[in-house]
N, C-alpha and C positions, 0 to 999 in steps of 0.2 A: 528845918529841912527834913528830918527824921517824923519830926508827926505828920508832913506833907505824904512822905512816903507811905508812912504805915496807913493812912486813910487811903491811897491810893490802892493797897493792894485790899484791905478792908471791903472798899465796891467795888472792885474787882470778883473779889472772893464770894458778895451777895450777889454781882449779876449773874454770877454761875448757879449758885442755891436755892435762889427765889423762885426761878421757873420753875423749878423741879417739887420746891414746898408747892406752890400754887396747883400744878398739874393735879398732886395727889386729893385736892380738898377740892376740887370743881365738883359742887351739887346740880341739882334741878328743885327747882321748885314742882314739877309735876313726878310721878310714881311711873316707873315704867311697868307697861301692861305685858310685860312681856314673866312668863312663870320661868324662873330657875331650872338650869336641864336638870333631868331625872325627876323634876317635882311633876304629882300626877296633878295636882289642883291648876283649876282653871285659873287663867291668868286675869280675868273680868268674871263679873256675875251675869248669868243672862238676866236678860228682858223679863217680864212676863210673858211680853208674846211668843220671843224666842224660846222659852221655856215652853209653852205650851206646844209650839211645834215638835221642838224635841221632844218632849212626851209622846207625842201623835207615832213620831218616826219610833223610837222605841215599841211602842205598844203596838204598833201594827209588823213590825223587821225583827224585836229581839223577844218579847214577853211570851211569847209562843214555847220559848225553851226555856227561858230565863227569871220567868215569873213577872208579872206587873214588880213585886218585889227586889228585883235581880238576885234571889236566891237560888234560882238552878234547881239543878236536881233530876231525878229519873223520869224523862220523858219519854213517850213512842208517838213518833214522827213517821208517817205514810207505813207503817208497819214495821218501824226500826226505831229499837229502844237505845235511847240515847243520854247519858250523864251530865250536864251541862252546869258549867262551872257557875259558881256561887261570884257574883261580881260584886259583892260587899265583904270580901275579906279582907285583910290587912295584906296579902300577897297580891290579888288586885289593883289595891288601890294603891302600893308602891311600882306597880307598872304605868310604865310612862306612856304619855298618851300616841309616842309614834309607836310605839309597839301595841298598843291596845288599836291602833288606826291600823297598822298589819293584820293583825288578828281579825280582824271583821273585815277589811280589804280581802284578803287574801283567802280566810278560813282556815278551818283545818281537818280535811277530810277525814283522818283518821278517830276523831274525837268526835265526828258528826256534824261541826259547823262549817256549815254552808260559806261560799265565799259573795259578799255583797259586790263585789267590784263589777260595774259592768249593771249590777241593782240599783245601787244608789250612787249619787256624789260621791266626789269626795268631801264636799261641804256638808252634807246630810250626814254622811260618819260622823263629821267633825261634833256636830248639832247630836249628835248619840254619844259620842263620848260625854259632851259636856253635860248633859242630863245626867249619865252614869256618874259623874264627878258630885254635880251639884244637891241630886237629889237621892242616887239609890247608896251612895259613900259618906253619908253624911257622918 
Protein backbone atom coordinates (compact mmCIF):
# COMPACT_ATOMS: atom_id res chain seq x y z
CA UNK A 1 0.00 0.00 0.00
CA UNK A 2 2.88 2.43 0.78
CA UNK A 3 4.56 2.00 -2.75
CA UNK A 4 0.98 2.36 -4.28
CA UNK A 5 1.06 5.76 -2.47
CA UNK A 6 4.49 6.94 -3.09
CA UNK A 7 3.89 6.29 -7.14
CA UNK A 8 0.81 8.11 -6.74
CA UNK A 9 2.20 11.34 -5.31
CA UNK A 10 5.45 10.48 -7.75
CA UNK A 11 2.92 11.36 -11.08
CA UNK A 12 1.39 13.66 -9.31
CA UNK A 13 4.58 15.51 -8.64
CA UNK A 14 5.74 14.89 -12.71
CA UNK A 15 2.35 16.10 -13.92
CA UNK A 16 3.06 19.41 -12.22
CA UNK A 17 6.99 19.49 -13.69
CA UNK A 18 6.73 18.18 -17.15
CA UNK A 19 4.87 21.03 -18.58
CA UNK A 20 7.07 23.48 -17.18
CA UNK A 21 10.50 21.25 -18.42
CA UNK A 22 8.66 21.02 -21.79
CA UNK A 23 7.60 24.82 -22.11
CA UNK A 24 11.27 25.81 -21.49
CA UNK A 25 13.00 23.56 -24.55
CA UNK A 26 10.03 24.28 -27.27
CA UNK A 27 12.37 24.91 -30.59
CA UNK A 28 11.62 25.75 -34.11
CA UNK A 29 13.11 24.23 -36.74
CA UNK A 30 13.14 27.63 -38.75
CA UNK A 31 15.43 30.94 -37.39
CA UNK A 32 13.40 33.85 -36.60
CA UNK A 33 13.95 36.84 -39.12
CA UNK A 34 13.19 38.98 -36.56
CA UNK A 35 16.94 41.03 -35.23
CA UNK A 36 17.21 41.26 -31.42
CA UNK A 37 16.17 44.91 -29.96
CA UNK A 38 18.87 47.31 -29.99
CA UNK A 39 20.78 45.12 -32.75
CA UNK A 40 21.44 47.53 -35.67
CA UNK A 41 22.09 44.41 -38.28
CA UNK A 42 19.43 43.50 -40.50
CA UNK A 43 17.29 40.75 -39.58
CA UNK A 44 17.57 39.13 -43.47
CA UNK A 45 20.11 39.82 -46.35
CA UNK A 46 18.57 41.78 -49.22
CA UNK A 47 18.05 40.67 -52.63
CA UNK A 48 20.11 41.70 -55.22
CA UNK A 49 17.53 43.64 -56.65
CA UNK A 50 16.56 44.88 -53.31
CA UNK A 51 19.97 45.84 -52.99
CA UNK A 52 20.35 47.52 -55.96
CA UNK A 53 17.24 49.79 -55.30
CA UNK A 54 18.47 50.61 -52.02
CA UNK A 55 21.57 51.85 -53.61
CA UNK A 56 19.61 53.78 -56.22
CA UNK A 57 17.56 55.45 -53.02
CA UNK A 58 20.87 56.16 -51.06
CA UNK A 59 22.76 57.51 -53.90
CA UNK A 60 20.10 59.73 -55.27
CA UNK A 61 18.46 60.99 -50.94
CA UNK A 62 21.81 60.54 -48.90
CA UNK A 63 25.39 60.37 -50.93
CA UNK A 64 24.92 64.04 -51.59
CA UNK A 65 26.08 64.79 -47.92
CA UNK A 66 27.24 61.48 -46.96
CA UNK A 67 29.38 60.32 -49.73
CA UNK A 68 28.63 57.24 -52.07
CA UNK A 69 31.08 56.00 -49.05
CA UNK A 70 28.73 57.09 -46.03
CA UNK A 71 31.77 58.83 -44.79
CA UNK A 72 30.28 62.42 -44.34
CA UNK A 73 32.14 65.10 -43.73
CA UNK A 74 32.17 69.04 -44.75
CA UNK A 75 29.76 69.80 -47.17
CA UNK A 76 28.03 73.26 -48.78
CA UNK A 77 24.69 72.50 -49.60
CA UNK A 78 22.61 75.67 -51.69
CA UNK A 79 25.28 77.95 -49.92
CA UNK A 80 25.40 76.29 -46.38
CA UNK A 81 28.36 74.33 -45.28
CA UNK A 82 27.31 71.53 -43.50
CA UNK A 83 29.18 68.63 -41.33
CA UNK A 84 27.52 65.28 -42.00
CA UNK A 85 27.98 62.43 -39.91
CA UNK A 86 30.26 59.58 -40.83
CA UNK A 87 27.58 56.58 -41.07
CA UNK A 88 30.43 53.76 -40.82
CA UNK A 89 31.32 54.45 -37.26
CA UNK A 90 31.02 51.97 -34.50
CA UNK A 91 28.48 54.86 -32.73
CA UNK A 92 26.43 54.54 -35.93
CA UNK A 93 26.27 51.19 -36.30
CA UNK A 94 25.25 50.60 -32.51
CA UNK A 95 22.30 52.92 -33.38
CA UNK A 96 19.26 50.99 -33.74
CA UNK A 97 17.47 51.04 -36.74
CA UNK A 98 14.14 52.88 -35.22
CA UNK A 99 16.28 55.53 -34.25
CA UNK A 100 18.49 55.80 -37.44
CA UNK A 101 14.52 55.51 -39.21
CA UNK A 102 13.82 58.92 -36.79
CA UNK A 103 16.83 60.45 -37.95
CA UNK A 104 16.17 60.52 -41.70
CA UNK A 105 12.12 60.59 -40.91
CA UNK A 106 12.36 63.44 -38.93
CA UNK A 107 15.98 65.20 -39.70
CA UNK A 108 17.70 67.42 -37.74
CA UNK A 109 17.66 70.93 -38.53
CA UNK A 110 20.07 72.10 -36.48
CA UNK A 111 23.01 69.70 -37.83
CA UNK A 112 21.67 70.42 -41.59
CA UNK A 113 19.71 67.08 -42.18
CA UNK A 114 16.94 67.62 -44.06
CA UNK A 115 13.74 65.72 -42.86
CA UNK A 116 12.75 62.79 -45.63
CA UNK A 117 9.27 62.31 -44.18
CA UNK A 118 6.68 63.42 -46.51
CA UNK A 119 9.99 62.57 -49.36
CA UNK A 120 9.98 59.19 -49.26
CA UNK A 121 8.24 56.05 -47.64
CA UNK A 122 8.55 54.73 -44.89
CA UNK A 123 9.49 51.61 -46.80
CA UNK A 124 12.21 53.51 -48.84
CA UNK A 125 13.91 54.52 -45.43
CA UNK A 126 13.43 51.35 -44.43
CA UNK A 127 15.35 50.09 -48.07
CA UNK A 128 18.08 53.06 -46.81
CA UNK A 129 18.73 51.83 -43.74
CA UNK A 130 19.22 48.50 -44.85
CA UNK A 131 21.78 49.43 -47.52
CA UNK A 132 23.60 51.59 -44.71
CA UNK A 133 23.60 48.15 -42.65
CA UNK A 134 24.53 45.84 -45.42
CA UNK A 135 26.80 47.60 -47.30
CA UNK A 136 28.36 51.03 -46.01
CA UNK A 137 28.81 49.11 -41.97
CA UNK A 138 30.32 46.31 -43.18
Amino acid sequence: MKFVLKLIVIAGALAVIVPFIACGSVSSSAPAAVAPAGNSTPATTPTPDELAASRDLYKTNCAKCHQDSGKGGKVTIDGKTINARDLTTDKMKKRDDEKLFDDISEGSPDDGMPAFKGKLTDAQIKDIIKYIRTELQK
